[in-house]
BAFI-747392 format. One record per residue (C-alpha): residue number from 0; residue in three letters; x, y, z; chain. Coordinates in nm, 3 decimals. Example, Ala and Ser with C-alpha at 12.3 -4.5 7.8 and 13.67 -1.06 7.14 Angstrom:
<sites>
<site 0 ALA <1.230 -0.450 0.780> A> <site 1 SER <1.367 -0.106 0.714> A> 
</sites>
This chain:
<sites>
<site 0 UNK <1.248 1.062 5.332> A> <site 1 UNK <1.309 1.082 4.938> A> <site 2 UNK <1.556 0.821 4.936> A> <site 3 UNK <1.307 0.601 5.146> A> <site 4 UNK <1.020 0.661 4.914> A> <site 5 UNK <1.282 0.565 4.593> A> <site 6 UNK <1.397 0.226 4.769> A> <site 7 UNK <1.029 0.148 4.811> A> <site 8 UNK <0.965 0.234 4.454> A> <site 9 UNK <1.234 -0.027 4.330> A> <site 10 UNK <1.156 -0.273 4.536> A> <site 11 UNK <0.769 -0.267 4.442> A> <site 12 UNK <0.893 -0.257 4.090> A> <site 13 UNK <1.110 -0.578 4.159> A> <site 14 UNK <0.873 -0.757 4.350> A> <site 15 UNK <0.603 -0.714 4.045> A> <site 16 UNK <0.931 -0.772 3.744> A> <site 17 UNK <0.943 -1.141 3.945> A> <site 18 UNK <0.578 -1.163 3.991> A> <site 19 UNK <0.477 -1.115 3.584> A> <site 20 UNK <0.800 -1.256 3.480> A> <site 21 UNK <1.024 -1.090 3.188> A> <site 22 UNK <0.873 -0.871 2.911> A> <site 23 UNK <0.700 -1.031 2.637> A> <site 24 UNK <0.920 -0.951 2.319> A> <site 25 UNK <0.735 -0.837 2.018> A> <site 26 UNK <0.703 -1.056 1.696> A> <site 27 UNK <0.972 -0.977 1.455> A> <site 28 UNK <0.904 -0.878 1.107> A> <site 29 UNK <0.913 -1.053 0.820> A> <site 30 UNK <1.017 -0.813 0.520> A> <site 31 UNK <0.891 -0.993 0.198> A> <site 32 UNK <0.902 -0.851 -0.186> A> <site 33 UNK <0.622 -1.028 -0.354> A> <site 34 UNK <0.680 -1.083 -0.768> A> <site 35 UNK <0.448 -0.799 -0.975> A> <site 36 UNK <0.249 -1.015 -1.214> A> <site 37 UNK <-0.106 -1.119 -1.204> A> <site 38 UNK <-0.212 -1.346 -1.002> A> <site 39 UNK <0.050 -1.390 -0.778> A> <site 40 UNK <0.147 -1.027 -0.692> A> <site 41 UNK <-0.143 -0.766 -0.747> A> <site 42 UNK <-0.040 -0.367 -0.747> A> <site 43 UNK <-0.424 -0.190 -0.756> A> <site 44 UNK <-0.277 0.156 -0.673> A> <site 45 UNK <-0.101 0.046 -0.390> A> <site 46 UNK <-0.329 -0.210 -0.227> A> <site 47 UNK <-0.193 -0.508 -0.276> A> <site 48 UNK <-0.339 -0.865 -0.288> A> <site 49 UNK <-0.248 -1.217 -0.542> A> <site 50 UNK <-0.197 -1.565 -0.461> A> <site 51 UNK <0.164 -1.560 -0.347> A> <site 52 UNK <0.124 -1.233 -0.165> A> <site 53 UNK <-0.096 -1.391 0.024> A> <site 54 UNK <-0.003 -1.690 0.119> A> <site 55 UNK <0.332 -1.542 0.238> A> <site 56 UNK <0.130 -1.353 0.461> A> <site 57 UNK <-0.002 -1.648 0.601> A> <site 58 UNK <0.288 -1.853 0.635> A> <site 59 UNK <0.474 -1.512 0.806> A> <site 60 UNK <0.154 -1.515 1.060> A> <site 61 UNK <0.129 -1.909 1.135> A> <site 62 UNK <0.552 -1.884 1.192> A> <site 63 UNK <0.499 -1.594 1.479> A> <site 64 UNK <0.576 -1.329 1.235> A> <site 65 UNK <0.459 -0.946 1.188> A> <site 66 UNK <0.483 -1.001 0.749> A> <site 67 UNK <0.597 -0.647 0.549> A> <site 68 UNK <0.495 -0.753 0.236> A> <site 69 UNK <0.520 -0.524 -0.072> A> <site 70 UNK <0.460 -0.619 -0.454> A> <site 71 UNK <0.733 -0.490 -0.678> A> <site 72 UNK <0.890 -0.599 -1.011> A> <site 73 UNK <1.094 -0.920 -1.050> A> <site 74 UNK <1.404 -0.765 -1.112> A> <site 75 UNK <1.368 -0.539 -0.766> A> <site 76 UNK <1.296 -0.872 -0.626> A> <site 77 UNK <1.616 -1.025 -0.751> A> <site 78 UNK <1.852 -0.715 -0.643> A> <site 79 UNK <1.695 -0.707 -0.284> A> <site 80 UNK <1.744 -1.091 -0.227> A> <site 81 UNK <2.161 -0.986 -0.351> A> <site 82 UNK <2.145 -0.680 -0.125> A> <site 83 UNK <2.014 -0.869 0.187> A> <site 84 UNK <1.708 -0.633 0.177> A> <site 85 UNK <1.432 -0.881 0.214> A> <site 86 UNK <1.365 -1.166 0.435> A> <site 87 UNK <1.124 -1.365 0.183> A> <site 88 UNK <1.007 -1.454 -0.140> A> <site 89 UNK <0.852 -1.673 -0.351> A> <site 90 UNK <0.908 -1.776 -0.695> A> <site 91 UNK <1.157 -1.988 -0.907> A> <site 92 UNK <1.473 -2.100 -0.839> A> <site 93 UNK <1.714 -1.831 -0.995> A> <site 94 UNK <2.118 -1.953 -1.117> A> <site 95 UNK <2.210 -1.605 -1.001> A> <site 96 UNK <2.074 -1.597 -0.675> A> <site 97 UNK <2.184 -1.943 -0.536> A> <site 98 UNK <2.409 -1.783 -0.334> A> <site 99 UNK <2.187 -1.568 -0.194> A> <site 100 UNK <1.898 -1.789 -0.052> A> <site 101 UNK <1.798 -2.100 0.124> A> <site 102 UNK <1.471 -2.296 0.016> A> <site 103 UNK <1.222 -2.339 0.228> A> <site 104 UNK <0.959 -2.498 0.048> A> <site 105 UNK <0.852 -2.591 -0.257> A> <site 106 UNK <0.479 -2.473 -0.455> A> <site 107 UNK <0.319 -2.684 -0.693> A> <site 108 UNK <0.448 -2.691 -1.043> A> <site 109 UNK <0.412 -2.466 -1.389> A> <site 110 UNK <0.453 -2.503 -1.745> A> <site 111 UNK <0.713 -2.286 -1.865> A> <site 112 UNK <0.647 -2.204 -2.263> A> <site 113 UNK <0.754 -1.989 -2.615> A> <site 114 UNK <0.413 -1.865 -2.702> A> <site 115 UNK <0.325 -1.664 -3.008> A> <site 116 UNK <-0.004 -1.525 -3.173> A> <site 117 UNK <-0.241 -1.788 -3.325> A> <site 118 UNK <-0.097 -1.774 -3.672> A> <site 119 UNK <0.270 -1.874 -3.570> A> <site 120 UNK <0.310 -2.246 -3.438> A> <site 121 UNK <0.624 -2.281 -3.271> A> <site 122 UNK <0.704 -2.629 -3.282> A> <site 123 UNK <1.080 -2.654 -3.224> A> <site 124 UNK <1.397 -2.371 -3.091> A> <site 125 UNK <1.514 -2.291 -3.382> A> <site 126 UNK <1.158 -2.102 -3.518> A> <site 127 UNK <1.283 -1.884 -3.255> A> <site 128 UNK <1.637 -1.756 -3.447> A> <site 129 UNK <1.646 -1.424 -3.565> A> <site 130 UNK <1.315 -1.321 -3.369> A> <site 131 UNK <1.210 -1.148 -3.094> A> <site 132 UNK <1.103 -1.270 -2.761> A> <site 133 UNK <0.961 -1.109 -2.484> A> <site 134 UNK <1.160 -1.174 -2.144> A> <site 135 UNK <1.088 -1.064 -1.832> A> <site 136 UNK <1.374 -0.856 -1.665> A> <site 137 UNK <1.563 -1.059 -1.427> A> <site 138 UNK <1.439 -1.372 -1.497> A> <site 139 UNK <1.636 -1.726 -1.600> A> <site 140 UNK <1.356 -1.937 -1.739> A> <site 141 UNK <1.578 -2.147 -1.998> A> <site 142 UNK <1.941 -2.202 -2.061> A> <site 143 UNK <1.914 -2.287 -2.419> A> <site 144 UNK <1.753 -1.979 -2.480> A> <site 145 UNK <1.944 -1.773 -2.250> A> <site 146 UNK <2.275 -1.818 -2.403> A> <site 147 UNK <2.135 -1.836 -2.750> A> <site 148 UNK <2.246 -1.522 -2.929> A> <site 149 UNK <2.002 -1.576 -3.290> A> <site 150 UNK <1.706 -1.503 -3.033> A> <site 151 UNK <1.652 -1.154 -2.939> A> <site 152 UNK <1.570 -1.048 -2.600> A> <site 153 UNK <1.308 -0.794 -2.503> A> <site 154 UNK <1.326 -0.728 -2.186> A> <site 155 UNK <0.952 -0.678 -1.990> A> <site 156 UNK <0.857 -0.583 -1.640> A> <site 157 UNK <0.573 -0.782 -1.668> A> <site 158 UNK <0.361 -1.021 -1.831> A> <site 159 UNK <0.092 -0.792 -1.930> A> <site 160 UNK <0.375 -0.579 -2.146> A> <site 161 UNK <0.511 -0.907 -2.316> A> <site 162 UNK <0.139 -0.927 -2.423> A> <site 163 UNK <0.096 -0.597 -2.541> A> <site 164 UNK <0.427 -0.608 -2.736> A> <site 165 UNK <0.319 -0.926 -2.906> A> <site 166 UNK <-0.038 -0.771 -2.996> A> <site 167 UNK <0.157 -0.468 -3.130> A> <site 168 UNK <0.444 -0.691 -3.336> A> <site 169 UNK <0.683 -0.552 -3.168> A> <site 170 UNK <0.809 -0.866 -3.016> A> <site 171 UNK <0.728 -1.239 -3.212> A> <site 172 UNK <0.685 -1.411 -2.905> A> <site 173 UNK <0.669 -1.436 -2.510> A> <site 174 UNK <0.864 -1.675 -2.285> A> <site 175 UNK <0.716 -1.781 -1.912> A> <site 176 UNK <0.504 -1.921 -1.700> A> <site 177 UNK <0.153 -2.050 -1.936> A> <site 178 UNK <-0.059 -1.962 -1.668> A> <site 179 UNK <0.088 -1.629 -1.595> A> <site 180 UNK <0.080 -1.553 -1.962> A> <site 181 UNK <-0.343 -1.640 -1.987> A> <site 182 UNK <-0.370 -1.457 -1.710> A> <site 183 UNK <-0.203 -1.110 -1.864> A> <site 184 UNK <-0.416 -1.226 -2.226> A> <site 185 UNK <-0.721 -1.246 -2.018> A> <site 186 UNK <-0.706 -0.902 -1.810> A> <site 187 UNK <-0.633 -0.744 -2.137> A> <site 188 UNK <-0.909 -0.903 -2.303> A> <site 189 UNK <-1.137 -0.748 -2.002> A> <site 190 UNK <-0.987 -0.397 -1.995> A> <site 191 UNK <-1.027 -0.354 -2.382> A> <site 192 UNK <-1.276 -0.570 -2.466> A> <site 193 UNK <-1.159 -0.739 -2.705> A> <site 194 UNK <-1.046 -1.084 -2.829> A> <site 195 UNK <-0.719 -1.211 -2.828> A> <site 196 UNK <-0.600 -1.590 -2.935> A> <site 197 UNK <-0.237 -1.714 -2.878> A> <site 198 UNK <-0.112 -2.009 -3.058> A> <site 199 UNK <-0.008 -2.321 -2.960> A> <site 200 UNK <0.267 -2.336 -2.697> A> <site 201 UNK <0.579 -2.483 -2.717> A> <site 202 UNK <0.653 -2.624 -2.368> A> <site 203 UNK <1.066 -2.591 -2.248> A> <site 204 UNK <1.024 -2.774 -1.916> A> <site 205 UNK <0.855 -2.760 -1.564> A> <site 206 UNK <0.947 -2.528 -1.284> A> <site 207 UNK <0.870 -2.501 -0.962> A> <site 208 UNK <0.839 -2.230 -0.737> A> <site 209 UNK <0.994 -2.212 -0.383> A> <site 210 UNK <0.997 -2.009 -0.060> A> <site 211 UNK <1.321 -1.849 -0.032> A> <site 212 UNK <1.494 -1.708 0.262> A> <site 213 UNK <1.790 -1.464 0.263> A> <site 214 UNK <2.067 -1.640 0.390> A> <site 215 UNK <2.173 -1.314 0.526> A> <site 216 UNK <1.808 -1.248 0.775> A> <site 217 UNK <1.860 -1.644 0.844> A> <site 218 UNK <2.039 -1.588 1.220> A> <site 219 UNK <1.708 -1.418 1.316> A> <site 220 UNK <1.449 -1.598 1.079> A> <site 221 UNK <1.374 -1.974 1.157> A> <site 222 UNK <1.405 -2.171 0.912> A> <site 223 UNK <1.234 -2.498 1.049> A> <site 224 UNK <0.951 -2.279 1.193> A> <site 225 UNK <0.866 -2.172 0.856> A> <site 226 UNK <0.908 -2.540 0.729> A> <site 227 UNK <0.629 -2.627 1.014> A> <site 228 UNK <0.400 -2.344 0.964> A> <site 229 UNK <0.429 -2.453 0.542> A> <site 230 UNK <0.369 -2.810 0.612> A> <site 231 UNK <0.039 -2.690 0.829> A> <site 232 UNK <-0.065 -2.427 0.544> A> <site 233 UNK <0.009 -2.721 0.309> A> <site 234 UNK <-0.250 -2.992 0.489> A> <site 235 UNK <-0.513 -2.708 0.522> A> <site 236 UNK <-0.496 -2.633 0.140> A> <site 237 UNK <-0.452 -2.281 0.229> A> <site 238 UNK <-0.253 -2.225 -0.159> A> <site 239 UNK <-0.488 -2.460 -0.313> A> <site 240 UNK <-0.789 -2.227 -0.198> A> <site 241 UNK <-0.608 -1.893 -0.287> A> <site 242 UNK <-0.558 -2.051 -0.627> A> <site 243 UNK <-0.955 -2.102 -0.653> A> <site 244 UNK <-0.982 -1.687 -0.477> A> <site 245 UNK <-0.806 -1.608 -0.771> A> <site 246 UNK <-0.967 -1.799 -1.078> A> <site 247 UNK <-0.689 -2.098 -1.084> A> 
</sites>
């Protein structure tokens, strides 16, 4: 009687396997390290929010993906991207990490700049030898000045520190991305209330940022999905309105 009352059990489960068809699979996740600097990737004890942050998000959603996005410093960024750690990011193209990543997409464009304080124009490289320049860990935002041993290197976790080094004299100047850099000025300027006026900037070139994808997550990550779901994003204006969320 037991063994009659098991056969009945698998065929009724057979019968309803064929009836519903297989098992939905669940999305897979999308692990993605956002960069840790104002407005892109925002850290307000642990909540985290910022234009790129966000618009990962969407693009992981759109592409059928649960996102895990986190917002840490560049440099953790960098070493997760070696380490096959992370699916995703977004920022510029790094030398070191060509190896590492395929690009998805590319972002609109920034200015990338040698800033000072308003009394110091920097009109040319070499008002940069024998100072000090505020660099943000991990980063490669100019060869020239990379390899360029007269210029000292400080090395920052974020843009807000460069700022804070420059307003102490402890570094000369800050390297970057202009708009990241008035965005640190300006968040300092609200949290102390006071006034602070950079000089004029000496701009090194235009970068871009991209979507990258760890070659090593690629066999399980779809590329060309995520190339759809940005092209979508893209015709919506979905970064273009995060960039007006976020005072752009």
């Amino acid at each position: 009687m037991l063994d009659k009352c098991l056969s009945f059990s698998i065929i009724l489960l057979i019968v309803s396997f064929t009836q519903t068809g297989s098992v939905k699979a669940e999305p897979l996740q999308l692990n993605i390290y956002t960069i840790g600097f104002k407005p892109y990737g925002i850290d307000e004890n642990g909540h985290f929010s910022g234009i790129y942050f966000e618009f990962a998000n969407a693009l992981a959603k759109d592409a059928g993906y649960v996102d895990n996005n986190k917002v840490v410093p560049y440099a953790r960024v960098v070493s997760a991207l070696k380490q096959g750690k992370i699916d995703l990011t977004i920022m510029f193209r790094n030398p070191a990490l060509e190896q590492y990543v395929d690009y998805v997409a590319a972002l609109p464009s920034k200015k990338i700049v040698v800033i000072g304080l308003q009394n110091w124009a920097i009109s040319h490289l070499d008002d940069l030898a024998g100072q000090k320049l505020a660099y943000l860990r991990g980063a490669k935002f100019y060869e020239p000045i990379d390899t360029n041993t007269a210029i000292s290197k400080y090395h920052v976790v974020d843009y807000r520190q460069g700022v804070r080094l420059l307003m102490a004299g402890r570094v000369d100047a800050i390297i970057g991305s202009l708009q990241s850099i008035n965005n640190a000025v300006a968040s300092i300027q609200n949290e102390d209330n006071m006034q602070l006026t950079l000089g004029e900037p000496l701009v090194l070139e235009v970068k871009t940022p991209w979507v990258q994808l760890s070659k090593k997550h690629a066999e399980h990550i779809d590329m060309e999905t995520l190339k759809r779901s940005f092209s979508k994003l893209q015709a919506s204006q979905t970064f273009e309105a995060l960039q007006t969320k976020y005072g752009q």
